[in-house]
KOLRONU-691525 format. One record per residue (C-alpha): residue number from 1; residue in three letters; x, y, z. Coordinates in pm, whole numbers, padded with zeros to 5 digits. Last residue first. Layout:
BEGIN
NODE  nr rest      x      y      z
NODE NUM  ALA      X      Y      Z
...
// end
This chain:
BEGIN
NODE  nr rest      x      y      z
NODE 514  UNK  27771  13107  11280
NODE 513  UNK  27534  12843  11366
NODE 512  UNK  27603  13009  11780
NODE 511  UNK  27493  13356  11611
NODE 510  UNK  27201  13220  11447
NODE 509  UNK  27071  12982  11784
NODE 508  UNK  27155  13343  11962
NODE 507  UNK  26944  13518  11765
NODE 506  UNK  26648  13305  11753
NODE 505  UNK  26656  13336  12169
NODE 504  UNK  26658  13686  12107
NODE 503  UNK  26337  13685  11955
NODE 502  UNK  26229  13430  12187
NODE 501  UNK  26264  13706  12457
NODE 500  UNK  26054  13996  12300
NODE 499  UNK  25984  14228  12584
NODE 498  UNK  26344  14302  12600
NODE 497  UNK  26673  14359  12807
NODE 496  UNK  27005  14237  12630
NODE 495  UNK  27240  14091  12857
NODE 494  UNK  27649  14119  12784
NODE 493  UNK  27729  14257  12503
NODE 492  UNK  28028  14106  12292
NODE 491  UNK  28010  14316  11999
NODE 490  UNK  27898  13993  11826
NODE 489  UNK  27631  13969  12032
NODE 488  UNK  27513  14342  11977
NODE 487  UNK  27478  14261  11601
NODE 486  UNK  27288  13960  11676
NODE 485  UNK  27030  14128  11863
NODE 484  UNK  27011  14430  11592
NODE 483  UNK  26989  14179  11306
NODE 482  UNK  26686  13978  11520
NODE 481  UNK  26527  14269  11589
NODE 480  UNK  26341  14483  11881
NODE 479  UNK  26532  14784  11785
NODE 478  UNK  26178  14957  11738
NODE 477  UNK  26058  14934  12065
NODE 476  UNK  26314  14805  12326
NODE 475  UNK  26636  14681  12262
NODE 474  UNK  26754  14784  12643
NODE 473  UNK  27104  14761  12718
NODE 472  UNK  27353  14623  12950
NODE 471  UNK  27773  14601  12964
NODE 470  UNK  27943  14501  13231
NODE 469  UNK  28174  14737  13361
NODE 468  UNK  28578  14610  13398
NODE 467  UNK  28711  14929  13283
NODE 466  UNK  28852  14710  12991
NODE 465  UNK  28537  14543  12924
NODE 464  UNK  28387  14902  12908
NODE 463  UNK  28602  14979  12672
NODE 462  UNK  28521  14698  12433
NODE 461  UNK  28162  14763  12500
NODE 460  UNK  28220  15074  12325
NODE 459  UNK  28463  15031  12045
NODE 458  UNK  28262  14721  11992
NODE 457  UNK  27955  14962  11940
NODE 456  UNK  27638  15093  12152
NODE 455  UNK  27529  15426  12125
NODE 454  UNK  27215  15369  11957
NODE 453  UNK  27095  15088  12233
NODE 452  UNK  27138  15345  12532
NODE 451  UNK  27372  15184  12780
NODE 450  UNK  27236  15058  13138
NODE 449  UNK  27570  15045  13257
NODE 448  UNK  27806  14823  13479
NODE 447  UNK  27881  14698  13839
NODE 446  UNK  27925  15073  13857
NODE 445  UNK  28231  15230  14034
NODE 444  UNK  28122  15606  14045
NODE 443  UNK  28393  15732  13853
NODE 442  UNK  28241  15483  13566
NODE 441  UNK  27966  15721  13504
NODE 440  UNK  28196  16035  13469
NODE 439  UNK  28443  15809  13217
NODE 438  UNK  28172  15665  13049
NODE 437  UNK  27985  16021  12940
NODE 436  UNK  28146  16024  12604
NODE 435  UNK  27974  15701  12520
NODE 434  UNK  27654  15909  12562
NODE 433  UNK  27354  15785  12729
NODE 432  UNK  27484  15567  12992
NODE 431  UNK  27234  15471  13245
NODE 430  UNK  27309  15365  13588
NODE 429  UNK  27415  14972  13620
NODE 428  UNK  27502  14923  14026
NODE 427  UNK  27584  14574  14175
NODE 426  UNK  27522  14662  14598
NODE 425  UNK  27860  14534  14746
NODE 424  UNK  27977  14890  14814
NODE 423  UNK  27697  14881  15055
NODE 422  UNK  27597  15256  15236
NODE 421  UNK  27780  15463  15012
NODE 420  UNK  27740  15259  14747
NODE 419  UNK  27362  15333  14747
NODE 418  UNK  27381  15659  14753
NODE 417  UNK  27659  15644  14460
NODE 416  UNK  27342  15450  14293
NODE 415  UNK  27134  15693  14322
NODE 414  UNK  27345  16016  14204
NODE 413  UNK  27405  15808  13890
NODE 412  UNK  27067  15735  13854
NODE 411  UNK  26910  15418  13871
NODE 410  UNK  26925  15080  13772
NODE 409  UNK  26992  14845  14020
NODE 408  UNK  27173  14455  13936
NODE 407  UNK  27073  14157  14154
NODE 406  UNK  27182  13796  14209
NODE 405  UNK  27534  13764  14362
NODE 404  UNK  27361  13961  14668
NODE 403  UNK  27017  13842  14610
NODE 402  UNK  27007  13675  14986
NODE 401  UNK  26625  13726  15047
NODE 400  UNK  26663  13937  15304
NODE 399  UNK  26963  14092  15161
NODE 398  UNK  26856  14235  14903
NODE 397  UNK  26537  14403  15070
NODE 396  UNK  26761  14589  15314
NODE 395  UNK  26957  14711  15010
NODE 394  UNK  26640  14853  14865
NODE 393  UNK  26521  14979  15162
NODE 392  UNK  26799  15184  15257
NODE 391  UNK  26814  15324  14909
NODE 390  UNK  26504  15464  14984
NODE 389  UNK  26224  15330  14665
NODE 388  UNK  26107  15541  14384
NODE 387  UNK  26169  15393  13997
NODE 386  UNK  26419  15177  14171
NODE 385  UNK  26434  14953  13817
NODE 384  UNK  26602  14649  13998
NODE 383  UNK  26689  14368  13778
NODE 382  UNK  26660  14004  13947
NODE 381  UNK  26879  13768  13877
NODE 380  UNK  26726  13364  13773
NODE 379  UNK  26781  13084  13956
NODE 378  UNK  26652  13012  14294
NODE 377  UNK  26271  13072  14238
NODE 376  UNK  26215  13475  14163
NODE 375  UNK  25855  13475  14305
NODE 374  UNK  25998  13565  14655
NODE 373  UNK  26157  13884  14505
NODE 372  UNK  25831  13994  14369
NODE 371  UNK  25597  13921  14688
NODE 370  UNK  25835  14145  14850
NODE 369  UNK  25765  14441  14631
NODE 368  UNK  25450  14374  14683
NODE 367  UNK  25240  14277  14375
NODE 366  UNK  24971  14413  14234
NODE 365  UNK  24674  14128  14158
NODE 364  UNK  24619  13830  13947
NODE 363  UNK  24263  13701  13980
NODE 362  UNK  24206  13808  13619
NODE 361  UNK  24528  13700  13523
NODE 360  UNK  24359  13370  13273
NODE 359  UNK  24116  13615  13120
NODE 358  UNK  24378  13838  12936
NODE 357  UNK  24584  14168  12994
NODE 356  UNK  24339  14428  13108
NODE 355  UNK  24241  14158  13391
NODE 354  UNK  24545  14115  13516
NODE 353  UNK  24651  14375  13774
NODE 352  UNK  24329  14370  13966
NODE 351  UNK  24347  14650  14233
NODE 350  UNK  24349  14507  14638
NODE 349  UNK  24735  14572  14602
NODE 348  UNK  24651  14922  14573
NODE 347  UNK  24393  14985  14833
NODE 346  UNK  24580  14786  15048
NODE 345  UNK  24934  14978  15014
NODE 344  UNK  24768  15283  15059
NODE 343  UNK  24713  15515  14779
NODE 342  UNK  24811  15883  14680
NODE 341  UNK  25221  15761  14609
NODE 340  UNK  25098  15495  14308
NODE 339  UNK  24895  15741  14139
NODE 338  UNK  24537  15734  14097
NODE 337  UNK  24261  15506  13939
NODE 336  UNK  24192  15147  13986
NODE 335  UNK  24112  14870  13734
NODE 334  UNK  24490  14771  13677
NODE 333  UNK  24757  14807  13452
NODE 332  UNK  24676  15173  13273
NODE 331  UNK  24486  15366  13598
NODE 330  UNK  24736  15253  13836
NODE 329  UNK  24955  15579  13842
NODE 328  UNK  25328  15644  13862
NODE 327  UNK  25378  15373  13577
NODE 326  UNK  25613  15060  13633
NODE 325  UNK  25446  14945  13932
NODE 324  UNK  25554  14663  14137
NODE 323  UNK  25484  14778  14514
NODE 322  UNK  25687  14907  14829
NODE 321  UNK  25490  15011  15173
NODE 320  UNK  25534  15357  15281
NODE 319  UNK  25197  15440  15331
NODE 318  UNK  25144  15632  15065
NODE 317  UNK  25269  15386  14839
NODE 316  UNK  25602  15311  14745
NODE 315  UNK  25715  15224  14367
NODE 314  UNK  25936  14944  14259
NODE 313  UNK  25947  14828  13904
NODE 312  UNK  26068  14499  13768
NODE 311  UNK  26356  14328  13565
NODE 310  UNK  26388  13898  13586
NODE 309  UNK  26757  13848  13477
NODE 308  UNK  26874  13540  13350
NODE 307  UNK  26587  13416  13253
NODE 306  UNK  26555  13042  13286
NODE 305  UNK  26144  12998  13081
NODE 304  UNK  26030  12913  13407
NODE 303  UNK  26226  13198  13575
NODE 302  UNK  26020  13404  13341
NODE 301  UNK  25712  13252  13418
NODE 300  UNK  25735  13318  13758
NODE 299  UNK  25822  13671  13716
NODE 298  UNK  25509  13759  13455
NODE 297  UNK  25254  13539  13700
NODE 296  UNK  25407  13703  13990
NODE 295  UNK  25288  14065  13839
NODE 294  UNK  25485  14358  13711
NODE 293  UNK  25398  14312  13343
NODE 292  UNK  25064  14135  13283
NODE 291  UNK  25183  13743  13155
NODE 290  UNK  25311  13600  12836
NODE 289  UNK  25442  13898  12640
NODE 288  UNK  25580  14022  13023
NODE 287  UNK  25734  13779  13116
NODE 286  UNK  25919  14021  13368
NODE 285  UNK  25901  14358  13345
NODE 284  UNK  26125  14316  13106
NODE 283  UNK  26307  13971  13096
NODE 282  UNK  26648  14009  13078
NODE 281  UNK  26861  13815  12863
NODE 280  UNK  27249  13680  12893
NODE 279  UNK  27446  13704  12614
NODE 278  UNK  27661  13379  12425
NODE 277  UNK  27447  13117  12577
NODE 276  UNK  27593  12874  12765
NODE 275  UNK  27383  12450  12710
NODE 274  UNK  27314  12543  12346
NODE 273  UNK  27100  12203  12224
NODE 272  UNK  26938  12142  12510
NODE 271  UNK  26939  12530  12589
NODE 270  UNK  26755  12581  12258
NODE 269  UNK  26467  12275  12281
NODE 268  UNK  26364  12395  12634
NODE 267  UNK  26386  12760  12527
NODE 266  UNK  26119  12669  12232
NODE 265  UNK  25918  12451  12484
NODE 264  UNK  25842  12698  12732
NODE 263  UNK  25801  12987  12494
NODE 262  UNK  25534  12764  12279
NODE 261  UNK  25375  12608  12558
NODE 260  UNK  25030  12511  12420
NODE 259  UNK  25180  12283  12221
NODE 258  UNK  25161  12057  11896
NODE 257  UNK  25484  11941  11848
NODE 256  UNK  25670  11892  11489
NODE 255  UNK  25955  11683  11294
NODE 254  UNK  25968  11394  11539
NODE 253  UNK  26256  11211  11589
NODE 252  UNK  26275  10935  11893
NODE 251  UNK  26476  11214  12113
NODE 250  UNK  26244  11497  12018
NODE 249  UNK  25953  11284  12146
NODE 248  UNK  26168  11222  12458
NODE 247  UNK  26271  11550  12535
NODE 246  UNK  25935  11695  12471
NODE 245  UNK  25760  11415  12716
NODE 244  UNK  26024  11522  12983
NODE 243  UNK  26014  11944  12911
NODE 242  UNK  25640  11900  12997
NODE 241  UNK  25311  11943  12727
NODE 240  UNK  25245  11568  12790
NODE 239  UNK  25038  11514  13132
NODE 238  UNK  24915  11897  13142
NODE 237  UNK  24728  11895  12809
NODE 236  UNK  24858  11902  12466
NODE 235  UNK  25169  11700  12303
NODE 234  UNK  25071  11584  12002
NODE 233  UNK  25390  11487  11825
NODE 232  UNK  25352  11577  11431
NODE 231  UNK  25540  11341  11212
NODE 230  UNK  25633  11428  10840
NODE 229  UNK  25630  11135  10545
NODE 228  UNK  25904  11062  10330
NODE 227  UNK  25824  10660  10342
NODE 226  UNK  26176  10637  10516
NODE 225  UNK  26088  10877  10773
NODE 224  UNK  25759  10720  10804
NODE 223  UNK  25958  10460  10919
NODE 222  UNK  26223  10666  11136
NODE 221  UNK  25966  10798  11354
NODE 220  UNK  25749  10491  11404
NODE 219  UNK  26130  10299  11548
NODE 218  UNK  26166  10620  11736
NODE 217  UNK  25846  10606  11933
NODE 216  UNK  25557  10808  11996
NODE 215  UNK  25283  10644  12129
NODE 214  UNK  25257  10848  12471
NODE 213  UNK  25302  11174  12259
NODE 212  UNK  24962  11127  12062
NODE 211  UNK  25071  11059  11701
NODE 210  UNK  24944  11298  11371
NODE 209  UNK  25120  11201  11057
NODE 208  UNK  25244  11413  10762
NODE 207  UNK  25212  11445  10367
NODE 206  UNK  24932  11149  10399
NODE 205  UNK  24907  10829  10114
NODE 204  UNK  24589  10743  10294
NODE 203  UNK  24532  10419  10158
NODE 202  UNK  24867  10300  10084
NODE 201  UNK  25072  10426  10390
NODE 200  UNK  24783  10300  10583
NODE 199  UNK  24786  09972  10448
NODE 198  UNK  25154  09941  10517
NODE 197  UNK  25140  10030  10849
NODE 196  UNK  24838  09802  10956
NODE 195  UNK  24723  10078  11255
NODE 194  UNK  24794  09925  11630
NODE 193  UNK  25087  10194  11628
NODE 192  UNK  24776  10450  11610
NODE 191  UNK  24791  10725  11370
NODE 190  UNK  24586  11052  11337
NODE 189  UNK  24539  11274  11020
NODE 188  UNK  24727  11453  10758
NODE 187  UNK  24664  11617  10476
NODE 186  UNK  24864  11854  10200
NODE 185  UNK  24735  12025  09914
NODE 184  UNK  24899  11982  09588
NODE 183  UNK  24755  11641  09538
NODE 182  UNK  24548  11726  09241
NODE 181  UNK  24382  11961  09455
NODE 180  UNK  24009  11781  09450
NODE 179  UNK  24163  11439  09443
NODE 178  UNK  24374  11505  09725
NODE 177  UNK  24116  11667  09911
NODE 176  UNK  23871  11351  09842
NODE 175  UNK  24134  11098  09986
NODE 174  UNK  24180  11383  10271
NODE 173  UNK  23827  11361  10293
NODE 172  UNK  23774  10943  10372
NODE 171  UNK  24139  10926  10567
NODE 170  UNK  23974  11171  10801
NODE 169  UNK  24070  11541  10897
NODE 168  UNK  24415  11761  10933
NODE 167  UNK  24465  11961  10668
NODE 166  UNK  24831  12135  10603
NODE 165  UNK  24920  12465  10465
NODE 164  UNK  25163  12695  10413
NODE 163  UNK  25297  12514  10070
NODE 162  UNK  24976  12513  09919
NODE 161  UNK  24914  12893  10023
NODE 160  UNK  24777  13035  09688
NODE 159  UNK  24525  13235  09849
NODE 158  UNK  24314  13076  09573
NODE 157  UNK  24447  12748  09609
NODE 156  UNK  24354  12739  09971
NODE 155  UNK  24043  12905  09899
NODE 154  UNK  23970  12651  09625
NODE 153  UNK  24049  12344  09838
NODE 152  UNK  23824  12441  10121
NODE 151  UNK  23554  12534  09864
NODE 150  UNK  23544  12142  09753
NODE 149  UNK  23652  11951  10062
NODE 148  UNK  23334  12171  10257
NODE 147  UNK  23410  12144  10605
NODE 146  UNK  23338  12071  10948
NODE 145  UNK  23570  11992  11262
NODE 144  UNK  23870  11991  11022
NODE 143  UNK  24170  12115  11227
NODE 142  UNK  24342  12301  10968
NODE 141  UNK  24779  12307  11066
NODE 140  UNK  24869  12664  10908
NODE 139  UNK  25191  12790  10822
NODE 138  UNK  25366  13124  10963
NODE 137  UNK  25480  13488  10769
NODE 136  UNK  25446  13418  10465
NODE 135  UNK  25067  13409  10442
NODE 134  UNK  24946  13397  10778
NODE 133  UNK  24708  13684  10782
NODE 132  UNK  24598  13565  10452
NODE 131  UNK  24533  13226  10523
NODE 130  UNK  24320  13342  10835
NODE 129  UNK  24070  13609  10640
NODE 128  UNK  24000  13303  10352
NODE 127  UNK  23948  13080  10635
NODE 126  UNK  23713  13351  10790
NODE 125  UNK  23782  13501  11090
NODE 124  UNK  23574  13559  11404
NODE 123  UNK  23526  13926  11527
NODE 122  UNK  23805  14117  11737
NODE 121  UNK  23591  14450  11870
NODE 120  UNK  23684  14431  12232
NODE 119  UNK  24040  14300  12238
NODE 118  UNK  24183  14524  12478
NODE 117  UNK  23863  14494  12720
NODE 116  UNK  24016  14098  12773
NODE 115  UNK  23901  13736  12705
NODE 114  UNK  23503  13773  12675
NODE 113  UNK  23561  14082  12495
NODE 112  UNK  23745  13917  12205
NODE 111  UNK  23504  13773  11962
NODE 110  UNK  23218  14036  11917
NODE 109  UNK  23010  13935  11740
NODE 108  UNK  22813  14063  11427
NODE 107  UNK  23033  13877  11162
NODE 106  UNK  22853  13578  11311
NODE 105  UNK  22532  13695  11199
NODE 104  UNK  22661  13775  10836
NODE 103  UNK  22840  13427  10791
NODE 102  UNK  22519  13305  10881
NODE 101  UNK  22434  13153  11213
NODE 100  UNK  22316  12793  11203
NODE  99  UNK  22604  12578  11183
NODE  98  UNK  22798  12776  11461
NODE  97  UNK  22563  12688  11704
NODE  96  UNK  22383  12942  11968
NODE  95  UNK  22458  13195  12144
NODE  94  UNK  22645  13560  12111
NODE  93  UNK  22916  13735  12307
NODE  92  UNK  23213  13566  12151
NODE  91  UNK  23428  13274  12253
NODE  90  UNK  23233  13045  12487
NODE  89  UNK  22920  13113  12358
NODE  88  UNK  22997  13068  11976
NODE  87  UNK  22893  12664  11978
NODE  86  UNK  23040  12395  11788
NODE  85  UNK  23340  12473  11960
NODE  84  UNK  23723  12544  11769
NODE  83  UNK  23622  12850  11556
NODE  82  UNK  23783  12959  11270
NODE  81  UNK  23481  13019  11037
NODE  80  UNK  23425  12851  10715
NODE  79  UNK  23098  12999  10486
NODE  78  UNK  22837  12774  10395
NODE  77  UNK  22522  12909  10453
NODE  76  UNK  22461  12834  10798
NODE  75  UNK  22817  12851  10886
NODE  74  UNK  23075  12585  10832
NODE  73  UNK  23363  12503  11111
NODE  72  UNK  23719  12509  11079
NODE  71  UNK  24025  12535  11395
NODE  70  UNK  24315  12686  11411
NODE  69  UNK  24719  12525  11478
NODE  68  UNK  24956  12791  11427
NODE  67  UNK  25305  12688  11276
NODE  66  UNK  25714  12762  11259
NODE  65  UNK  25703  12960  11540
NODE  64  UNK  25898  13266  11543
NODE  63  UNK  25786  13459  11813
NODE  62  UNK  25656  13674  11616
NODE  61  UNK  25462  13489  11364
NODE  60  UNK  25299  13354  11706
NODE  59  UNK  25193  13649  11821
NODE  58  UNK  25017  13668  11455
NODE  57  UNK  24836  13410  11502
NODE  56  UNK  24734  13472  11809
NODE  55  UNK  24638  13823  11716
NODE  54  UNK  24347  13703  11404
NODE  53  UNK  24156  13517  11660
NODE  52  UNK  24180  13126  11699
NODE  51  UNK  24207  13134  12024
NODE  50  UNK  24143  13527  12226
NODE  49  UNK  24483  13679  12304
NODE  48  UNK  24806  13590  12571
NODE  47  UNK  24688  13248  12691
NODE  46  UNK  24554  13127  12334
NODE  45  UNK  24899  13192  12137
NODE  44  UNK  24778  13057  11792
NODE  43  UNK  24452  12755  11846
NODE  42  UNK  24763  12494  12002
NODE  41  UNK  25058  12642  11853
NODE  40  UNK  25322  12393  11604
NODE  39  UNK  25686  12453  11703
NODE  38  UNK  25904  12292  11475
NODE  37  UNK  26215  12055  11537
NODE  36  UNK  26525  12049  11275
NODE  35  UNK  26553  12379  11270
NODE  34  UNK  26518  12608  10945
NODE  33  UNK  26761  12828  10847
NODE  32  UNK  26551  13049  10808
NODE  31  UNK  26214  13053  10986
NODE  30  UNK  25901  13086  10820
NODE  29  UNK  25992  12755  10577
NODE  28  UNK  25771  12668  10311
NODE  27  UNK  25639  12308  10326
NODE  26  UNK  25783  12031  10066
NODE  25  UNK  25580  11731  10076
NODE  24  UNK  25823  11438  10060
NODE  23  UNK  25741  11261  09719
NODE  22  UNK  25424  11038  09694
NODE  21  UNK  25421  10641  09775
NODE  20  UNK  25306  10387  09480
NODE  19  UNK  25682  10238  09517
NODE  18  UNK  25757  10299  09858
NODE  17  UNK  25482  10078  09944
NODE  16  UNK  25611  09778  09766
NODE  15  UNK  25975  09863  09874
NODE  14  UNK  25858  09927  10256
NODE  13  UNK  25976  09554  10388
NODE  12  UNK  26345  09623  10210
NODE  11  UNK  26348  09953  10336
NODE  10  UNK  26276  09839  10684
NODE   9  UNK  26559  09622  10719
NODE   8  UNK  26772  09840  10574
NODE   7  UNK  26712  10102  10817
NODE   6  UNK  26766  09822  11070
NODE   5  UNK  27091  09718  10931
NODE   4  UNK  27224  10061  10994
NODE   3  UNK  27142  10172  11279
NODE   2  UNK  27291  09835  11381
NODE   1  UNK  27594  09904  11233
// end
């Protein structure tokens, strides 16, 4: 009742403004069915490829967020780059001001070097370059640090991405926007709750509102609800980008946070709202889309994110020593050269193991294999890949740091029967590449299988159920999608390995709607 009375309430003191007030701007949807809360990323995905740059946008696309916050700025003669500084040193490997390069001068830089090797080549974007990128595949929030109203509006229109878009400046330009685009482009700028609501409702007549997280409330929430008007939580920086601050500005109603946390916040958001998953997911190589594979930034993250199973490599050094290495050489994760078995254990965990990957790991180095268990935190499995490692070893390691109830080994079937031999507690999974090779693989009393993805079935994980073998696969490479996700789940898998983890996280909201 009171719900009720107090939406009534503020109907009755929004009729005047209702009346003069525009219909609810209607946004295309990248993800279908939409959900109720949208993810919108701070400058694309900024720790995993330069900001702004034509791959964080589209690492966002696939994680399926639902928008890509970037950044305007006019050149010398005109032209709008996506660029968040008023300078290019920061981001590229030029000087000097954005406003008094040419488009042709800043097409000259290099804009990814200066975050990894990988990315050498990436130049800035235009707008024009940036709407198509996105166009149906993720919208765009436009921070406005400088533009022209007039040729904004016509590339919009011109890419015809109305519905994909939303500018964020002043009351003053999105007045003049609106005028320009016969309101078919949308605005939106900041509120304050000391702001005369009414007035603003009149004067800026916005498709969306902008409110810092700390003056978020529900009672704001459900009046510009009621005017049809979206709100964006801002929830940037290390104060408000937190699974408390998310809660609560989910709690009072917003439709959309601006984050630098996509993953974190996505798989906050999910388990709220799907406490038991249906499959459990392992993390390969750890985080690895986040963070370089094989490293304690990639296996702390993905116990951040509450993977159920955190996989690595283990390789041993010349010394004897045990490191995460997927490869049998360093030469493609780190700055060294040689394999794995030719080095000691400090010339190899001396090797930067981050710097290929992005300019936040450049301290990041190889792991021990120790280092890599103690990283786990005290929830999620770890997944064994014994790539070279005595069995001995292995099982010593388990124990140490009391994994028994939280570990699986993959390894060959003649591996893991040396490892029963010596624990029968140790949880096996060797691979299973046929289905007609279960019966020889299952002689050998696995915890369960490392099944290749093409051979998997409910036939097949039906009868592995019944031999009491837990059933694992990787959807690696090219059966990295949602359908093939969702089509294991309802065969009753039970963990998926991939590199893609909010992929699967999509396909278990689906499968739960179901």
């Amino acid at each position: 009742m009171f719900i009720r009375i107090g939406t009534m309430f503020w109907l009755l003191l929004l009729v005047p403004v209702l009346a003069n007030a525009q219909v609810q701007f209607r946004f295309f949807e990248p993800v279908t069915p939409p959900r109720s809360v949208q993810v919108m990323v701070h400058r694309g995905m900024a720790t995993v490829a330069p900001e702004n740059s034509a791959a964080a946008i589209e690492h966002c696309a696939r994680d399926f967020c639902e928008w890509v916050e970037l950044d305007l700025r006019l050149s010398r003669d005109g032209q709008h780059v996506v660029i968040h500084n008023a300078t290019v040193d920061a981001t590229t490997d030029g000087t000097g001001r954005v406003s008094e390069l040419t488009w042709e001068e800043l097409q000259q830089l290099d804009a990814g070097s200066w975050f990894a090797r990988r990315f050498a080549e990436t130049r800035l974007l235009s707008l024009s370059q940036g709407l198509a990128i996105a166009k149906g595949k993720v919208n765009l929030y436009l921070d406005c640090k400088e533009i022209d109203p007039e040729r904004l509006v016509k590339e919009i229109l011109a890419a015809e991405m109305q519905q994909q878009v939303i500018v964020y400046t002043t009351p003053a330009l999105l007045t003049r926007i609106r005028e320009l685009s016969h309101g078919t482009v949308a605005g939106m700028t900041k509120y304050r709750p000391t702001m005369p609501f009414e007035n603003f409702i009149r004067e800026v007549a916005p498709a969306a509102v902008e409110i810092d997280a700390d003056e978020v409330s529900a009672e704001l929430c459900q009046k510009f609800h009621i005017a049809g008007i979206k709100v964006q939580a801002k929830v940037l920086g290390p104060k408000w980008d937190t699974p408390e601050v998310w809660g609560n500005v989910i709690d009072a109603g917003v439709d959309w946070l601006q984050t630098d946390d996509p993953a974190g916040l996505r798989f906050f958001d999910v388990r709220r709202r799907i406490p038991r998953f249906p499959v459990k997911i392992a993390f390969h190589r750890g985080a690895s889309r986040y963070a370089p594979e094989n490293t304690l930034p990639a296996i702390r993250e993905g116990a951040r994110l509450g993977a159920d199973f955190i996989e690595i490599d283990i390789r041993t050094t010349q010394d004897g020593h045990e490191v995460l290495m997927h490869d049998g050489s360093v030469n493609r994760t780190t700055a060294g050269r040689g394999g794995v078995r030719e080095l000691t254990l400090a010339e190899v965990t001396a090797l930067s193991a981050g710097t290929w990957f992005g300019k936040p790991f450049r301290e990041t180095r190889v792991p021990t294999f120790n280092e890599g268990l103690m990283a786990l935190g005290d929830r999620s499995s770890v997944y064994l890949d014994a790539k070279e490692i005595l069995p001995e070893r292995l099982i010593a390691s388990i124990h140490k740091h009391h994994l028994e109830d939280r570990h699986v080994v993959y390894q060959s079937v003649e591996y893991c029967q040396r490892l029963k031999q010596q624990d029968p507690q140790v949880r096996t999974i060797p691979p299973l590449k046929r289905f007609a090779d279960l019966p020889v693989v299952a002689a050998s009393k696995p915890y369960g299988v490392d099944a290749a993805w093409l051979i998997l079935s409910a036939e097949m994980i039906a009868e592995c159920h019944r031999r009491e073998i837990q059933v694992f696969s990787d959807a690696l490479g090219p059966f990295e999608t949602v359908e093939n996700y969702r089509k294991a789940i309802k065969w009753g898998i039970d963990c998926i390995q991939t590199d893609h983890p909010l992929g699967v996280l999509r396909a278990i909201e689906l499968s739960v709607q179901e």
